[in-house]
N, C-alpha and C positions, 0 to 999 in steps of 0.2 A: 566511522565513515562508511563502512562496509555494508551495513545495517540499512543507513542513508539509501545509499544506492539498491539495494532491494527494494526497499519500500520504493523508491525513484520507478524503478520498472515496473513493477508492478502496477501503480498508479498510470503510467505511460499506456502499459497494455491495455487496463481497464478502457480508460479514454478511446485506443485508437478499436477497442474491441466493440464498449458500445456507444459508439457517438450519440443515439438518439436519447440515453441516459440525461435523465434532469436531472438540476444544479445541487438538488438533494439528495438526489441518490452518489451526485459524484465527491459530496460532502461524509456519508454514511460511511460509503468505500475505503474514502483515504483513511479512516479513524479506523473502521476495522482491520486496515493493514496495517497501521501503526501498532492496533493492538499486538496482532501475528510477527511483527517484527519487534516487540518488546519478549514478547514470549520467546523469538527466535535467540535473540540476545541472550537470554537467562541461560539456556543448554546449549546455545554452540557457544557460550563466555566469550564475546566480542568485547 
């Protein structure tokens, strides 16, 4: 759940950081943080 919630904010910030971001870029985004938070999982062992 912990994981969830980083990726959660993060995605949140992206948005409120860059609104004029299209549909695409905000599609790109969330997958490379899921990437970053799949990676994170592995060494912090969530």
């Amino acid at each position: 759940m912990n994981i969830f919630i980083i990726w959660l904010v993060m995605v949140i910030a992206w948005n409120f950081g860059y609104p004029e971001a299209s549909p695409l870029e905000d599609v790109v985004v969330a997958v490379i943080l899921s990437l970053f938070n799949l990676i994170l999982k592995k060494y912090l062992k969530f």
